[in-house]
N, C-alpha and C positions, 0 to 999 in steps of 0.2 A: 428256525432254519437259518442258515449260514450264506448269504448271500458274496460271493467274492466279483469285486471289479476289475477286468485285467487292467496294468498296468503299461506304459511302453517302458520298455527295458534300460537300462540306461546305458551308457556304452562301456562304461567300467566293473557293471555288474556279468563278469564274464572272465573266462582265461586265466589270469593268477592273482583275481583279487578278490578277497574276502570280504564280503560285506555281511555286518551285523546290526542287525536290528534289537534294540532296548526299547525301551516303554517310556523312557526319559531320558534326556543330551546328559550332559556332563556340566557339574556348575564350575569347577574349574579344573584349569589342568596343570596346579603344583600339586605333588604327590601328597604332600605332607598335610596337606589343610584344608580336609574334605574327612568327611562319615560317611559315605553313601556309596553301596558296590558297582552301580555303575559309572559314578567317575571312575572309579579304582580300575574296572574295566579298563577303563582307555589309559589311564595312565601308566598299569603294571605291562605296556608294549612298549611305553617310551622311554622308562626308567626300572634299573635292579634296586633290588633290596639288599640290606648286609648279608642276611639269612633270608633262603627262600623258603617258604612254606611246600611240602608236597603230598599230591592228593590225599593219600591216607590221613592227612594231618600233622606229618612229623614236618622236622623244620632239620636242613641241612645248610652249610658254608656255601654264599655264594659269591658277592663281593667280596668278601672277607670272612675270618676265624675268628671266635673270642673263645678265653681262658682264662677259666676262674683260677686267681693269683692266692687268693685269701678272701676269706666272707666279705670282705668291702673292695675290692680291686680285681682288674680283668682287664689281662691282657690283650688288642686286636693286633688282630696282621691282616695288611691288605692284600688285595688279589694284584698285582704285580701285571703290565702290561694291557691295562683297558683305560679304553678312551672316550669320552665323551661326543656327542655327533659334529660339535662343533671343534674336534681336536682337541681338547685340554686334558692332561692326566689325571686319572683317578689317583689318590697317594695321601698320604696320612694325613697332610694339612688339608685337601680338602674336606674327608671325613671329620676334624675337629671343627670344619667351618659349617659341614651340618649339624653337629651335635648344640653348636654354639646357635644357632640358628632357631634349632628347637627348643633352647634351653632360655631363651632371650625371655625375661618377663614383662619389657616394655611392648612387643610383638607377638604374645602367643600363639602357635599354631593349632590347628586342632589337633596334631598328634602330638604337642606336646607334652598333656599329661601322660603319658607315657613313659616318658623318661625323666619326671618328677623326680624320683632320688638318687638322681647321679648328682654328685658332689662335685667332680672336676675331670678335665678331661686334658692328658698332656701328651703333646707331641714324642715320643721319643727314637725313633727314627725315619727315614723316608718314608716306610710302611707299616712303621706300628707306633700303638697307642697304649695308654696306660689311664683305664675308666675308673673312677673312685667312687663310691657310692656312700650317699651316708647310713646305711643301714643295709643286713643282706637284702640280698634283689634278686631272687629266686625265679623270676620274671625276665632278666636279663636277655636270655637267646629267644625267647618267643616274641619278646617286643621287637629283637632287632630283625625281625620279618617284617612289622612298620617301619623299619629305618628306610627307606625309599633315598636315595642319594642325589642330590641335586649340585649346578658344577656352580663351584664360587667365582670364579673370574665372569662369569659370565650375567649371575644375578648382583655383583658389585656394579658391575657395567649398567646393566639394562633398569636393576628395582627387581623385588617383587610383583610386581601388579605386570609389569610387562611380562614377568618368567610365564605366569598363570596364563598367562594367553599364549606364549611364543615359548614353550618348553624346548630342552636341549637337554638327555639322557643319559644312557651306555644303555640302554637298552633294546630290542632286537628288532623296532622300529623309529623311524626319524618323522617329526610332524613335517605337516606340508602345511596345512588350512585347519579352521575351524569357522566353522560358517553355523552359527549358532541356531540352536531349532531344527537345523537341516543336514548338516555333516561334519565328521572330523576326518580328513584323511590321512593316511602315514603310509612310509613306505619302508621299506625292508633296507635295515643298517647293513650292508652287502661285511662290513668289518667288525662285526656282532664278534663279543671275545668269545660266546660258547658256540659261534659254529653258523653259518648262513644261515637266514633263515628260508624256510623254504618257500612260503608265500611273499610275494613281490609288493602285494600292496593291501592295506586293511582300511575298510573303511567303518566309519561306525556312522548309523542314522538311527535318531530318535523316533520312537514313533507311536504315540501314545496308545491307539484305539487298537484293540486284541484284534478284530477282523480285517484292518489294514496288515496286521504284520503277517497274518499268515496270507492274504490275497497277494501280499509281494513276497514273498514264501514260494506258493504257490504256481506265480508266473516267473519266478527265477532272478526278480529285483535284490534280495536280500539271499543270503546263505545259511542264516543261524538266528532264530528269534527267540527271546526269552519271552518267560509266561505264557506259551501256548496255550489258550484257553481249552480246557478240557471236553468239552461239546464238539472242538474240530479235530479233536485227535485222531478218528476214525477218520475225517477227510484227507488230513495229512496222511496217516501211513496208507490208504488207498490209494493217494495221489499220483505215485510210479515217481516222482520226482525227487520228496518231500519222505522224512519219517521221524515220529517223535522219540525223544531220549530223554529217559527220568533219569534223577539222584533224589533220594533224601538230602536234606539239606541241613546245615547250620542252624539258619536261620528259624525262631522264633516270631510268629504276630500273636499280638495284642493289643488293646487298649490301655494306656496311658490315662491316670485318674487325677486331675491335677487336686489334692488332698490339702491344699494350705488353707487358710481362712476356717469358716467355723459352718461352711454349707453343708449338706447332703454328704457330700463325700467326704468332708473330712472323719465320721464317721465309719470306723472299721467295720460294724457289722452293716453297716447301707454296703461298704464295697463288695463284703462278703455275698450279702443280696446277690448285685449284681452278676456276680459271679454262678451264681446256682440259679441265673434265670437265662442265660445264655446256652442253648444246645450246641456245643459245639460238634456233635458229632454229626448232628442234620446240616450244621453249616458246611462242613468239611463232602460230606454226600453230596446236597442237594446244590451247593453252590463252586465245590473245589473238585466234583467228580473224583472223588474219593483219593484224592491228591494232596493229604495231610495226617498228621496224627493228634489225638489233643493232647493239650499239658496243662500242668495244674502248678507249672513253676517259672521263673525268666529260663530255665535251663532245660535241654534237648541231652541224648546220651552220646550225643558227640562230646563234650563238655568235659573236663576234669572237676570233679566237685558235684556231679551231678548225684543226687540220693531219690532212688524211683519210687520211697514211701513217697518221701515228701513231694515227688513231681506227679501223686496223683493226680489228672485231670476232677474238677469240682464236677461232680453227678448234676445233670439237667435234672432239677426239683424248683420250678417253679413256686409250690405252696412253701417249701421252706424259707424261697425269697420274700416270700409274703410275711413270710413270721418272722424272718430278721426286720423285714422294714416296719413292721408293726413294732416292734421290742424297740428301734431305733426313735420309735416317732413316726414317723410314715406310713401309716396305715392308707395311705389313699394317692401315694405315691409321692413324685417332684420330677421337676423339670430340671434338663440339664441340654448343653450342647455338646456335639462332637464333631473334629476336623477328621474327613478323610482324603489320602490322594487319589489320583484317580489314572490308573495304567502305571503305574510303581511296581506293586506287587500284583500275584494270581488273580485274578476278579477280587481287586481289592474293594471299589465302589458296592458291587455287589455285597460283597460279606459285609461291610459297615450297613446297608440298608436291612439286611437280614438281623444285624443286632440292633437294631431299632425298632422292627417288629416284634422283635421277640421278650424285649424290654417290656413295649408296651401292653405284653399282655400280664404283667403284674403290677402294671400300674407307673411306668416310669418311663416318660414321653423326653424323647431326643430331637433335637433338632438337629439335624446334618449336614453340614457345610464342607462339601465335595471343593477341592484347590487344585489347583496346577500345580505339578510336586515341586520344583524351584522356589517357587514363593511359599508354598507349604514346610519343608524340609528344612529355608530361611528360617522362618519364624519358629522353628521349634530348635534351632540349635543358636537363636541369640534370644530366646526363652520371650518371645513374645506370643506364643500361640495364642488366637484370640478367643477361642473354646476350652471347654470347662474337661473337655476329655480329646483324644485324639489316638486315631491308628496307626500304627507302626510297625516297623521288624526290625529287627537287629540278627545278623549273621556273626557271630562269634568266630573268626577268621585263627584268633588266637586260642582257641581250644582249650582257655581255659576262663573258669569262673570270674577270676578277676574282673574281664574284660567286660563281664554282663553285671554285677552285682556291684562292684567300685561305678563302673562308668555310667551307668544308667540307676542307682538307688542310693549309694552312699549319699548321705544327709550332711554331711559337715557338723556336727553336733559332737565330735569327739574333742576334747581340748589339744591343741598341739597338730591336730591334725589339718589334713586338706580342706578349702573350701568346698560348699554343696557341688556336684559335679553338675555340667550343663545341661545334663536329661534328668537329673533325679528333684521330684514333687515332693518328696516323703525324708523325713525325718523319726528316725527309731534310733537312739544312743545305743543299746545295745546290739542292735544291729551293725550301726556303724563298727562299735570298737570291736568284735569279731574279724570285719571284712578289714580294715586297717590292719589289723594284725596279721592275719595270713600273707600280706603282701610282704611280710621280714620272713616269714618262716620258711628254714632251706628240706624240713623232714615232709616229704607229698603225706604221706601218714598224717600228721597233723592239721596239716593246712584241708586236708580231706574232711575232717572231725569238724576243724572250724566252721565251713562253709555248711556244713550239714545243723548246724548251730543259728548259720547266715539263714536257713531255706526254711527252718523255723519260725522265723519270725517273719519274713517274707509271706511266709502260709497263714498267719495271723494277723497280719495285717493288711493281706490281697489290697496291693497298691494298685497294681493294674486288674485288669478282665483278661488275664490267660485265655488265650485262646487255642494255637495247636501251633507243630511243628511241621513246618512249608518241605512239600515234595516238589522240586524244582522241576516244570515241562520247557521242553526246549523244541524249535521245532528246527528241522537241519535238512537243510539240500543233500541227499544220495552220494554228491562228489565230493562232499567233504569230510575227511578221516578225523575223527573228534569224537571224547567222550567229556561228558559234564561231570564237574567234580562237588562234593559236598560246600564247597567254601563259595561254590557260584562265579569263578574267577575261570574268564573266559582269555585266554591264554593264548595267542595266534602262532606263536612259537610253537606250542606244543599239536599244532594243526597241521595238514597236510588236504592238497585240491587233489584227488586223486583222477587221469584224465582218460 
């Protein structure tokens, strides 16, 4: 049963400001050097993209145009007449002082393997540029939907580290505050180049616990909470106030197998095991209120590259897990641990204690070390996670393969090629030189072929414990004109208080 606490209202929750409730704050606020969709949240109000992403997935001119010149060269043109919140002009040199930014190997950002194969980048007049790559880059217009534009005069001035707290944009809000744990406020750029925006002021509060967000849901604190826990969805749309709003999603969960050394896991058929002892369809029922689908792949059919042989979900067959772990050596099980966060994703805690149970009934006893997603999220993207396994999601923003198979499993094991990437445990040479290769190739026909090559061996080697494909709940106050998009990018521009 759902017990809700009223809350007192706050005085800003009300009239023409948006407040959004997330499950977790924002670890920082430079656009560029963050993995996680709720910073992105708050950041895609304070700053545009070169190219923006739109809902269906395609990606159109927004900052600027590029134009492929020849397989290694690409013309940009800037958007002409936009300003940054602090006055400065957007214009050609400032876009080479992001590229240059991102391309810095004494400073990497976390986007900047992204823009890996660009070779050089030159000014050639007020508002255009000429990109040179050292191999085609086929990749080109969907990466520069992560080109997030940040103002140089302003981070020369101030540093890095102060931008990350005290951001300055072109986009269709201005920060005010960030009070960490508890708020980030912004208010409406009234000089937005596409157009006023129409809400006045956005707030975002973190909030970890699923029955807090909908009790301030509920008494009108908040206007928009992700993860609505699925048990109160019938309270929400009953509520006269309040109504829930699904999308399929992007996003992918699973467990992460760290596979190096010579334990349990680094065994293919232990992971295999694991994987055939996992019901994902009772977890998806019994735990996500039938708010998921399973997958038997890293990829979802949002995806380019995605192959629906290969993305079977693994059949719940317990006794088969038993005969792998038997074949393996393990006839009587092993011990392992697992990190999970906790209010990140859907009843995330829940589903990780659900795959410990159900581990344990072929004999393969987890320990579960539930984190605060900041320190959790830390330690797994500067690869300290101090467990042997850990849950996860990844939302594929960029709609395509790459994005999931390069960034989260390429091995670094091909010669000539990139180091291990910062999510990937697993090491497969042929795997590798597949997924290497499709990042040059300009024919989708081909690069389709590769990747189904990539899913191959992905399915052979079950690095991770596949789990299913996330149907996004959202829970939304009656006054506000909003639909949720697959990408989970919660958009205020594209909102309306309706009064």
């Amino acid at each position: 049963m759902l017990v809700f606490i009223l809350a007192v209202l706050p005085a800003w929750a009300a009239g023409d400001t948006l407040v959004i409730a997330q499950g977790v704050d924002a670890t920082t606020l430079d656009p560029v050097n963050h993995q996680e969709t709720p910073t992105g949240n708050v950041t895609a109000q304070i700053f545009d993209n070169f190219y923006r992403r739109t809902p269906d997935g395609k990606y159109e001119p927004w900052l600027g145009e590029a134009k492929a010149t020849s397989d290694l060269t690409w013309e940009l043109t800037v958007r002409q007449g936009v300003k940054f919140h602090n006055g400065e002009e957007l214009n050609a040199e400032v876009i080479k002082f992001n590229f240059d930014r991102l391309l810095n190997p004494d400073k990497p950002l976390k986007y900047s393997t992204y823009f890996k194969p660009i070779k050089s980048v030159e000014v050639t007049g007020p508002y255009t540029l000429k990109v040179t790559t050292e191999k085609p880059f086929p990749l080109f217009l969907t990466r520069l939907t992560y080109f997030w534009v940040v103002p140089k005069q302003y981070i020369e001035e101030k540093g890095d580290a102060y931008f990350a707290n005290h951001p300055v944009g072109t986009g269709p809000y201005k920060f005010v505050r960030w009070v960490k744990d508890q708020e980030i406020v912004l208010e409406a750029n009234e000089g937005y180049w596409a157009g006023k925006p129409k809400i006045k002021k956005v707030v975002f509060r973190p909030i970890p616990e699923a029955s807090s967000r909908v009790a301030e849901l509920m008494t009108g604190g908040v206007d928009i909470i992700t993860n609505l826990a699925p048990e109160a969805v019938a309270v929400v749309n009953g509520s006269g106030v309040a109504e829930a709003r699904t999308v399929p999603s992007i996003r992918n969960i699973f467990v992460v197998l760290d596979v190096k050394g010579e334990g349990p896991l680094h065994d293919p058929k232990v992971r295999q095991a694991l994987n055939y002892a996992v019901d994902k369809k009772s977890i998806i029922e019994h735990v996500l209120g039938g708010n998921g689908v399973p997958v038997g792949c890293p990829l979802n059919p949002y995806i380019f590259g995605y192959d629906e042989a290969l993305c079977e979900p693994f059949p719940y067959d317990p006794e088969k897990a038993k005969q792998l772990l038997a074949e393996a050596g393990y006839p009587d099980g092993f011990s392992f641990t697992m990190g999970s966060p906790s209010g990140r994703y859907l009843n995330d805690r829940q589903v990780a204690e659900a795959i410990v149970g159900q581990l344990a009934k072929v004999g393969v006893k987890v320990e579960l070390r539930v984190q605060e997603w900041s320190s959790y999220v830390g330690q797994i993207l500067e690869r300290k996670i101090p467990t042997d396994a850990w849950l996860i999601g990844w939302g594929n923003a960029q709609f395509d393969a790459d994005n999931t198979l390069f960034t989260l499993l390429y091995g670094g094991t091909v010669e000539g090629g990139p180091p291990q990437t910062r999510f990937s445990y697993w090491a497969d040479p042929a795997f590798d030189k597949v997924v290497l290769e499709a990042q040059s190739v300009v024919d989708q026909a081909k690069r389709q072929a590769l990747y189904k090559q990539a899913l191959e061996r992905v399915r052979a080697g079950a690095p991770w414990i596949f789990l299913y494909e996330q149907e996004d709940i959202y829970g939304v106050n009656k006054r506000v004109k909003w639909q949720p998009r697959p990408d989970e990018l919660i958009w205020a521009f594209d909102a309306e208080i309706v009064k």
